[in-house]
MISETI-628735 format. One record per residue (C-alpha): x, y, z; residue in three letters. Coordinates in nm, 4 decimals. Example, Ala and Ser with C-alpha at 12.3 -4.5 7.8 and 13.67 -1.06 7.14 Angstrom:
% MISETI-628735
<c1->1.2300 c2->-0.4500 c3->0.7800 residuo->ala>
<c1->1.3670 c2->-0.1060 c3->0.7140 residuo->ser>
//
This chain:
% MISETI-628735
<c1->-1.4040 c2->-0.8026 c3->1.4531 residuo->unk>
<c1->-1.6113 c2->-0.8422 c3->1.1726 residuo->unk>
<c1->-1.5029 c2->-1.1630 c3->0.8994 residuo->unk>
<c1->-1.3508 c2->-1.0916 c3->0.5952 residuo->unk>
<c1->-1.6444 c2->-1.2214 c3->0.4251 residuo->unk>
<c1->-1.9094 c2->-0.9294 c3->0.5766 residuo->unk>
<c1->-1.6211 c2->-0.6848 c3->0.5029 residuo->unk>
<c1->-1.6193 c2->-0.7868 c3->0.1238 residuo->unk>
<c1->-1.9968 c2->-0.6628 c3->0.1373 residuo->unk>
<c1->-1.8759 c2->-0.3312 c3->0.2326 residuo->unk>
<c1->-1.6310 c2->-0.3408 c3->0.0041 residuo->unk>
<c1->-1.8824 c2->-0.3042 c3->-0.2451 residuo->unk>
<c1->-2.0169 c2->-0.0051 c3->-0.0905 residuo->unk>
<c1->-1.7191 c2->0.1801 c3->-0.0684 residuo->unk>
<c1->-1.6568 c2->0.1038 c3->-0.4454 residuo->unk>
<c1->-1.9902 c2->0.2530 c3->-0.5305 residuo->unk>
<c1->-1.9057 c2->0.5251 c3->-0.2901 residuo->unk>
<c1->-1.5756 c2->0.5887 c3->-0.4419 residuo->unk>
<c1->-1.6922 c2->0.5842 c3->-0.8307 residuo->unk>
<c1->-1.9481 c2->0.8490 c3->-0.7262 residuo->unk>
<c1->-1.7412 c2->1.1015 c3->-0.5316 residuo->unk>
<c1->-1.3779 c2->1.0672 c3->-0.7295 residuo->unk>
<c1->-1.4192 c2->1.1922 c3->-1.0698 residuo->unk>
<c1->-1.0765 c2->0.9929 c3->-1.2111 residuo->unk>
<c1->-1.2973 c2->0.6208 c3->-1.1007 residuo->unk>
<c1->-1.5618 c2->0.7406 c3->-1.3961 residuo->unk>
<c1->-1.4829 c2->0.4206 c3->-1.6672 residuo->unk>
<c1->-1.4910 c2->0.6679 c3->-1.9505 residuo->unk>
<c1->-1.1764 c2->0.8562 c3->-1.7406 residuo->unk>
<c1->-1.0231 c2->0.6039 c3->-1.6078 residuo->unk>
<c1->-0.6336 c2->0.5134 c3->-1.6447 residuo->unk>
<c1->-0.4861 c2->0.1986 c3->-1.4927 residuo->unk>
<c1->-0.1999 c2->0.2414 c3->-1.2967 residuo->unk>
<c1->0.0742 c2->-0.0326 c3->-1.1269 residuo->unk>
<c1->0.1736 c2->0.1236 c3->-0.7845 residuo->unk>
<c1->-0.0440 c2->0.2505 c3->-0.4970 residuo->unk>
<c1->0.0129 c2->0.4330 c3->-0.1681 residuo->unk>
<c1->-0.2922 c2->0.3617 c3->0.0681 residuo->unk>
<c1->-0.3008 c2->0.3974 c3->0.4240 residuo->unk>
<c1->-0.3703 c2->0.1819 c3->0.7426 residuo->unk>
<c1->-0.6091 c2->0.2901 c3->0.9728 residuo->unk>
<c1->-0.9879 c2->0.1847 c3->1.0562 residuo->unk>
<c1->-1.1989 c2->0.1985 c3->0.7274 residuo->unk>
<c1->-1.4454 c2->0.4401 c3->0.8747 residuo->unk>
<c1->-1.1107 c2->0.6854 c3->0.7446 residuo->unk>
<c1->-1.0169 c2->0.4634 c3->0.5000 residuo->unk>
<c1->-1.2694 c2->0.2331 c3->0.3330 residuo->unk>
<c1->-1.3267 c2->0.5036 c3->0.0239 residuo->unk>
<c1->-0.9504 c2->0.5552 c3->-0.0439 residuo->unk>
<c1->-0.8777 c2->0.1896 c3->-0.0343 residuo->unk>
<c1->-1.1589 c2->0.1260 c3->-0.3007 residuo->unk>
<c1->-1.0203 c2->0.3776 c3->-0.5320 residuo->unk>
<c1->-0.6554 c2->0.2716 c3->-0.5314 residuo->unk>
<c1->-0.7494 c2->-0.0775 c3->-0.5965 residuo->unk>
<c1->-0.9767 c2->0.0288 c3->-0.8571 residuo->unk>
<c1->-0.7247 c2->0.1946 c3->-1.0433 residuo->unk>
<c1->-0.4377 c2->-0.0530 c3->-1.0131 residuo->unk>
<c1->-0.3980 c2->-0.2824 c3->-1.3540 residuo->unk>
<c1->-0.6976 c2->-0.5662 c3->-1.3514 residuo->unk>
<c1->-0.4499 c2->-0.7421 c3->-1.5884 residuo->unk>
<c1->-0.1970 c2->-0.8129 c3->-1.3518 residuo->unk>
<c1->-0.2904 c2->-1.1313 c3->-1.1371 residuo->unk>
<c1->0.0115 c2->-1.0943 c3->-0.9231 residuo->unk>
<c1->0.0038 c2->-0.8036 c3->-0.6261 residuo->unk>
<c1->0.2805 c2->-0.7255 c3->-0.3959 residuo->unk>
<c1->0.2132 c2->-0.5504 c3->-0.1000 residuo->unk>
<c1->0.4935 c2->-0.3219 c3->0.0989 residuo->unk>
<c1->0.5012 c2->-0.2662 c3->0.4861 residuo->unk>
<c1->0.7009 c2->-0.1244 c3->0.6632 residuo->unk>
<c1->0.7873 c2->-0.3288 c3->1.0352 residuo->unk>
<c1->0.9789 c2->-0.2720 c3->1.3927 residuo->unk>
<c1->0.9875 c2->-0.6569 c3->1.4839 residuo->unk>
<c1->1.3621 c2->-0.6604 c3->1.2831 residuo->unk>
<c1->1.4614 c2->-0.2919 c3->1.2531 residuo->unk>
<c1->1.7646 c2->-0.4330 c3->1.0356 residuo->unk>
<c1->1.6171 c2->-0.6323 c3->0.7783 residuo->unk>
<c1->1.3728 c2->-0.6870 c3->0.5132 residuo->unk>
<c1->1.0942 c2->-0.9888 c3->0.6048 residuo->unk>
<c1->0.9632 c2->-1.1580 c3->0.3427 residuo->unk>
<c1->0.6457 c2->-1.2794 c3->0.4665 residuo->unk>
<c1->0.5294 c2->-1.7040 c3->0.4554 residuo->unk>
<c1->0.2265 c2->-1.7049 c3->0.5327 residuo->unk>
<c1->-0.0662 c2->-1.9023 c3->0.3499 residuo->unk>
<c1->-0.3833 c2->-1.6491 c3->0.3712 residuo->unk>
<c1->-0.7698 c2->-1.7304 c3->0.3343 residuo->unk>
<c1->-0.9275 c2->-1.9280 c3->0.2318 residuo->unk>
<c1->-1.1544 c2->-1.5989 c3->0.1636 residuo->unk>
<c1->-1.4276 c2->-1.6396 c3->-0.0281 residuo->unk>
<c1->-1.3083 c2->-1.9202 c3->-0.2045 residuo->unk>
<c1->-0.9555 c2->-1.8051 c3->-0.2668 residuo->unk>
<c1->-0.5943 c2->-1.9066 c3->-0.0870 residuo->unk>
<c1->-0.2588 c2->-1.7163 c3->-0.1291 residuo->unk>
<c1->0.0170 c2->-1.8827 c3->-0.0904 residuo->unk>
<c1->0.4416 c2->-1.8644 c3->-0.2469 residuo->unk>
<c1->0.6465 c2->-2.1502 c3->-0.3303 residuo->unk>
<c1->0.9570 c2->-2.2308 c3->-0.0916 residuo->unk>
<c1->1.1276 c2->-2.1664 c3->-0.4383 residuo->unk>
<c1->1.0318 c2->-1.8261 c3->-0.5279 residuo->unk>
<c1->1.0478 c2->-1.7486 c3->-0.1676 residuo->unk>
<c1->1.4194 c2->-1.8501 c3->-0.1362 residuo->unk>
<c1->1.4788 c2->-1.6676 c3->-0.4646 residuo->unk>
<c1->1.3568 c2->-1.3540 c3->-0.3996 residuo->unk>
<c1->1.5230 c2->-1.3645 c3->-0.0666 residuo->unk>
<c1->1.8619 c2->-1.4447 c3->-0.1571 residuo->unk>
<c1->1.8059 c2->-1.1173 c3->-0.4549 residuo->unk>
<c1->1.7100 c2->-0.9070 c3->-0.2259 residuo->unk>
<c1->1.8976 c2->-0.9732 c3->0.0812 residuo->unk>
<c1->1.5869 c2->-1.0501 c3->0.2841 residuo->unk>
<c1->1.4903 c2->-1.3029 c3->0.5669 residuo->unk>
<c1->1.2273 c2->-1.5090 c3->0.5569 residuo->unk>
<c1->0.9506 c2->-1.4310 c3->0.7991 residuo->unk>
<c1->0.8908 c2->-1.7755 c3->0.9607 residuo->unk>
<c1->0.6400 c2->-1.7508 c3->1.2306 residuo->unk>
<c1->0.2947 c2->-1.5412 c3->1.2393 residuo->unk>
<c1->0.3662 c2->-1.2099 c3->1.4019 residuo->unk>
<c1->-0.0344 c2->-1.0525 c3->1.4285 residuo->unk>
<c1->0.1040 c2->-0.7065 c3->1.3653 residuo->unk>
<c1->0.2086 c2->-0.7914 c3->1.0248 residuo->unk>
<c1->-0.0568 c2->-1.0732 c3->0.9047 residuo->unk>
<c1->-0.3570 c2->-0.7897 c3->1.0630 residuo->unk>
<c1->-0.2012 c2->-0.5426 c3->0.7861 residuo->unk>
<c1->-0.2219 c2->-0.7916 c3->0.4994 residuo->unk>
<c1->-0.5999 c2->-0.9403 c3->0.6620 residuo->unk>
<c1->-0.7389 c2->-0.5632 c3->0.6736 residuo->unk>
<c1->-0.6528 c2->-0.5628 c3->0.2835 residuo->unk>
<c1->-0.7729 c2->-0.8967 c3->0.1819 residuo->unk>
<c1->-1.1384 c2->-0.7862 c3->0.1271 residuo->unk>
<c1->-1.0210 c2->-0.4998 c3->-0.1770 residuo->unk>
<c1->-0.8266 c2->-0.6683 c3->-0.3479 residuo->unk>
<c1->-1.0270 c2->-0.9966 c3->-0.3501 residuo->unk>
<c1->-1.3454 c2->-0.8373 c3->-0.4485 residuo->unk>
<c1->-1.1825 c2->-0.5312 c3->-0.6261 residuo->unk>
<c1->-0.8662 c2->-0.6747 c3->-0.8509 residuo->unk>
<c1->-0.9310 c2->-1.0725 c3->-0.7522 residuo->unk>
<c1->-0.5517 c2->-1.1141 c3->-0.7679 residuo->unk>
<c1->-0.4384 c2->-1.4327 c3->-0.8331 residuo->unk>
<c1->-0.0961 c2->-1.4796 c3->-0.6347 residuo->unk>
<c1->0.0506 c2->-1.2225 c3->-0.3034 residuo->unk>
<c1->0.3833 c2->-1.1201 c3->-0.2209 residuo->unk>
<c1->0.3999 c2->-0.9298 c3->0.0991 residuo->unk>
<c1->0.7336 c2->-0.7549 c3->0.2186 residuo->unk>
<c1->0.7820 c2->-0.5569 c3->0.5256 residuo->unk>
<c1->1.0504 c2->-0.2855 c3->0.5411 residuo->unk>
<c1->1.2628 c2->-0.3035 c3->0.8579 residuo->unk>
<c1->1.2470 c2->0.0951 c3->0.9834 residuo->unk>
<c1->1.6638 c2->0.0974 c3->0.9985 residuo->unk>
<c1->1.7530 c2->-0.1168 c3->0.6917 residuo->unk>
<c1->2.0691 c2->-0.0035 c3->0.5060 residuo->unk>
<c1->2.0762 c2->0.1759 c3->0.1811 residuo->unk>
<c1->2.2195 c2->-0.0970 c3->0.0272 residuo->unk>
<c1->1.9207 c2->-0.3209 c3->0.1164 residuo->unk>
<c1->1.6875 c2->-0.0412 c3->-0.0080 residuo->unk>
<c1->1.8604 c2->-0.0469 c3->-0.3037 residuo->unk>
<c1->1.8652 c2->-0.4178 c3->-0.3544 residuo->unk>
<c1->1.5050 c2->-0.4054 c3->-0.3028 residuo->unk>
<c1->1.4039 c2->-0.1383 c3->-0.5508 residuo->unk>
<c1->1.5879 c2->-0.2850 c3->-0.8067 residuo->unk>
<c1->1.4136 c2->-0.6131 c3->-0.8083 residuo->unk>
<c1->1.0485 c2->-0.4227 c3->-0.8227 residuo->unk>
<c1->1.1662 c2->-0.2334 c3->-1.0997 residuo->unk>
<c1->1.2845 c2->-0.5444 c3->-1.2955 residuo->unk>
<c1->0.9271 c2->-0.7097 c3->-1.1739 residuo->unk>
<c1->0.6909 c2->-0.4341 c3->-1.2398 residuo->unk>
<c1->0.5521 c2->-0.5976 c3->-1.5292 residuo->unk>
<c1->0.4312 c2->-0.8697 c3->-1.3365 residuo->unk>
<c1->0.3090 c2->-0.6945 c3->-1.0634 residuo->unk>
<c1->0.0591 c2->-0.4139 c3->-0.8880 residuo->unk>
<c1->0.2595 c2->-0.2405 c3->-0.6050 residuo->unk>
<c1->0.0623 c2->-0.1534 c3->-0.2747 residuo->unk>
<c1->0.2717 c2->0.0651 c3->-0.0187 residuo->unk>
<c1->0.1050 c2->0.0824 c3->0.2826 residuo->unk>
<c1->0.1637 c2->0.3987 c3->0.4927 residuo->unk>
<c1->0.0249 c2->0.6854 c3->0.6460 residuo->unk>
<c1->0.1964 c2->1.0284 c3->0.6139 residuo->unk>
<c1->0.3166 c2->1.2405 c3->0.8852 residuo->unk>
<c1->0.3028 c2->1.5859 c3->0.8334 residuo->unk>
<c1->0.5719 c2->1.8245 c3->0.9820 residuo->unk>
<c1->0.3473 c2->1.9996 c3->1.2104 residuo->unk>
<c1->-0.0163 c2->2.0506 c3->1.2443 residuo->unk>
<c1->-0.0884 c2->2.3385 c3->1.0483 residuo->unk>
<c1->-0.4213 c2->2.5328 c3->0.9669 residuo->unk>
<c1->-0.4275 c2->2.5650 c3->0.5865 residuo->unk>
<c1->-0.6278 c2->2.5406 c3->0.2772 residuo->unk>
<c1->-0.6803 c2->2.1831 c3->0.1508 residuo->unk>
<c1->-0.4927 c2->2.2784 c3->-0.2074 residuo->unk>
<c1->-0.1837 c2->2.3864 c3->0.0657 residuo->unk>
<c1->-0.1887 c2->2.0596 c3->0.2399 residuo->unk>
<c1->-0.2138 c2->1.8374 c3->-0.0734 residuo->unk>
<c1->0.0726 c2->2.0326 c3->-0.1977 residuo->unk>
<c1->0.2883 c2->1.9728 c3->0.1276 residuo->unk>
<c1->0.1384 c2->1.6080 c3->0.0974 residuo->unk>
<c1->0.3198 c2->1.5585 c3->-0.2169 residuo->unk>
<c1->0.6606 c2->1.7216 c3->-0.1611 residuo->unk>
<c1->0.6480 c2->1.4566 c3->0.1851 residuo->unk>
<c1->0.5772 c2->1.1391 c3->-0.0628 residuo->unk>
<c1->0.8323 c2->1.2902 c3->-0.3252 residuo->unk>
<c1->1.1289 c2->1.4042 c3->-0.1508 residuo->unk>
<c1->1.3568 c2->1.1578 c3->-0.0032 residuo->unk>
<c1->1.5185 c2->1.4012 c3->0.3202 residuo->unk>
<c1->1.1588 c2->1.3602 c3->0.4079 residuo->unk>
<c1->1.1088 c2->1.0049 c3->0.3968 residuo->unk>
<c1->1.0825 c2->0.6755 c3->0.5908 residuo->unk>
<c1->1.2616 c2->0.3481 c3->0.4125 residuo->unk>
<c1->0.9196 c2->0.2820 c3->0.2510 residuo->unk>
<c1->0.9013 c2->0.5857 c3->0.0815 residuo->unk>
<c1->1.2267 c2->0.5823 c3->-0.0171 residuo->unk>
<c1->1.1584 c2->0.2556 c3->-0.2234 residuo->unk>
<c1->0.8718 c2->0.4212 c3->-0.3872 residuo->unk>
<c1->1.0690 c2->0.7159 c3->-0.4547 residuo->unk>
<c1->1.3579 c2->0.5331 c3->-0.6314 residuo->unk>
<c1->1.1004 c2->0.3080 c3->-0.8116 residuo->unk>
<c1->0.9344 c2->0.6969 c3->-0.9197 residuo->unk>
<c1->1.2985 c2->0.7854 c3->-1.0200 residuo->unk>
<c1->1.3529 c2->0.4350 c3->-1.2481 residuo->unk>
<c1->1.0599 c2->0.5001 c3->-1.4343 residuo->unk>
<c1->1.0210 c2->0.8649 c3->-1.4731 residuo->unk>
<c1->0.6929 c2->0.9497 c3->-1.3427 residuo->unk>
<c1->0.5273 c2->1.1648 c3->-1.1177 residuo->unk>
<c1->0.2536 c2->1.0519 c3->-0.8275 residuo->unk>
<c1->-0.0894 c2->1.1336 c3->-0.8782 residuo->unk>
<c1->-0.2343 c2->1.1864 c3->-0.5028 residuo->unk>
<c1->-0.6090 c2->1.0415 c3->-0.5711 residuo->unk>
<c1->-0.7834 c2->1.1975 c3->-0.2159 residuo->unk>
<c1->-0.6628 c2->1.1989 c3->0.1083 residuo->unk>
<c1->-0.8080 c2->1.2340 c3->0.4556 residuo->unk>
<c1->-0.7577 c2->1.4001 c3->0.7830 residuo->unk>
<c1->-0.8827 c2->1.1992 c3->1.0702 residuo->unk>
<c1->-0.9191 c2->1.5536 c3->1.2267 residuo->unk>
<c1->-1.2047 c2->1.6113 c3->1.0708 residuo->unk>
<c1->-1.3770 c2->1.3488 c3->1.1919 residuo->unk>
<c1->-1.4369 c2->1.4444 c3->1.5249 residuo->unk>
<c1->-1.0376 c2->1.3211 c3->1.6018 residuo->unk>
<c1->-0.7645 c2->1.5412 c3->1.7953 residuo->unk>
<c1->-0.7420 c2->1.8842 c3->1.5350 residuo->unk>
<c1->-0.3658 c2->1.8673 c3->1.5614 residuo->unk>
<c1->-0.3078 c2->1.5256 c3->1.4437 residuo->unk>
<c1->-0.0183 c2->1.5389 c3->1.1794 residuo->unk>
<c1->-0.1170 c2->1.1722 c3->1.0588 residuo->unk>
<c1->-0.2929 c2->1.1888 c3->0.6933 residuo->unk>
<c1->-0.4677 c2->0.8627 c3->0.5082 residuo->unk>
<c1->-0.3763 c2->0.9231 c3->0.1357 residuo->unk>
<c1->-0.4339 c2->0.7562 c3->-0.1864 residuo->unk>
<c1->-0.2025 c2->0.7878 c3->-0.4093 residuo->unk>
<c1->-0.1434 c2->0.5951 c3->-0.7727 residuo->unk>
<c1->0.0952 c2->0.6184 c3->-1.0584 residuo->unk>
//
C-alpha cells in the first residue's frame, strides 16, 4: 500500500489530468460548489473524478465533512473519533465538545474504537483534500444502512443549518438497476434519476436528496465511470460518479 505521502504526488497528476479532460475545471469556467458525490473504489477508476470534485468544492471553507455510509451498526449513525495524519504536516482531529454536541443533535453514537473499514474510507481521501482544498478541520459520519427516518431527518437538518461552514463529501458508488447496453447520454440520464429520486435510494442518498430539496437545486453529474470498460466484468451495474452542486 503505497503512503499517503507518494499518493499526494499523484494527486497532482490526476489534478492536471482532470483540468485537461473536464471542460467545467477550466479557471475561467469554473463555479465553486459545497456538496460532492464521489465514489470509492481503487483510483486507477477513480483518481480523475476525485480530483475534480475536490477541485470544485469551495476553497473558502476550511471545514469538510465527509458522509459514509456503514454495516458495523445497521441502526445508527457513527460519528467517527479518530485523530488522522499527521500527513504532510497536517493532523485532524474534533473536540470531545463538538463531538458530544453534534451527537446529542443528531441522535448519533460516538464511534469509539478504530474499525479499518471505516478509517481506510477516510485514509483513501486524505491525499485530495490535503493537497487539493488543504482543509483545515474533518468531520466524518457514517450512515448506518437501516437507520430510521427520523434519524435521517435529524441528520439532514443539522447539514442544512451547517452548510455554511462546511464542504459536503458523500461517498458512494451507484448501482444501476440492471446492466444495460446503452448510449452514454442514456446512462447519465438513468444516473441522475438514481441520485435524484428517493424510491431509488440508499439512506445516504436520501440525506443528499433532502439536503437537494432544502436548498432548491439540482445535481450537476461532473463524469462518471464504468469499471466495465476497463477490462472489468461488462455487466457490472456499479458506476464511480462525480457529482457537485
Amino acid at each position: 500500500m503505497l503512503s499517503p505521502e507518494v499518493l499526494a504526488e499523484q494527486v497532482m497528476g490526476y489534478v492536471v489530468w482532470a483540468s485537461e479532460l473536464i471542460p467545467t475545471l477550466n479557471p475561467s469556467s469554473k463555479k465553486s460548489y459545497s456538496v460532492a458525490i464521489l465514489p470509492q473504489g481503487p483510483h486507477f477508476y477513480t483518481g480523475l473524478l476525485q480530483a475534480a470534485g475536490y477541485l470544485l468544492l469551495n476553497n473558502q471553507k476550511k471545514n469538510l465533512l465527509i458522509l459514509s455510509q456503514q454495516s458495523d451498526d445497521k441502526k445508527n449513525i457513527l460519528i467517527d473519533t479518530i485523530d488522522y495524519g499527521p500527513i504532510i504536516g497536517q493532523t485532524w482531529k474534533n473536540s470531545a465538545t463538538k463531538i458530544n454536541s453534534i451527537v446529542r443533535s443528531i441522535g448519533a453514537k460516538k464511534w469509539l474504537f478504530q474499525q479499518k473499514p471505516l478509517s481506510d474510507q477516510i485514509d483513501f481521501q486524505i491525499p485530495f483534500f490535503r493537497v487539493i482544498i488543504g482543509n483545515e478541520k474533518l468531520l466524518h459520519i457514517s450512515i448506518g444502512d437501516n437507520i430510521s427516518q427520523i434519524q435521517i431527518k435529524k441528520l439532514w437538518l443539522w447539514i442544512h443549518n451547517h452548510i455554511n461552514q462546511y464542504n459536503v463529501v458523500i461517498l458512494t458508488n451507484i448501482e444501476l438497476s440492471k446492466s444495460m447496453k446503452s448510449k452514454k447520454s442514456e446512462e447519465q440520464d438513468q444516473i441522475a434519476k438514481i441520485i435524484q429520486t428517493k424510491s431509488q435510494s440508499t439512506p445516504l442518498l436520501t440525506t443528499f436528496q433532502q439536503i437537494l430539496a432544502l436548498q432548491k437545486k439540482k445535481p450537476e453529474i461532473i463524469a462518471y465511470v464504468n469499471p466495465g470498460d476497463f477490462g472489468k466484468t461488462k455487466s457490472l451495474t456499479t458506476r464511480y460518479i462525480c457529482a457537485v452542486w
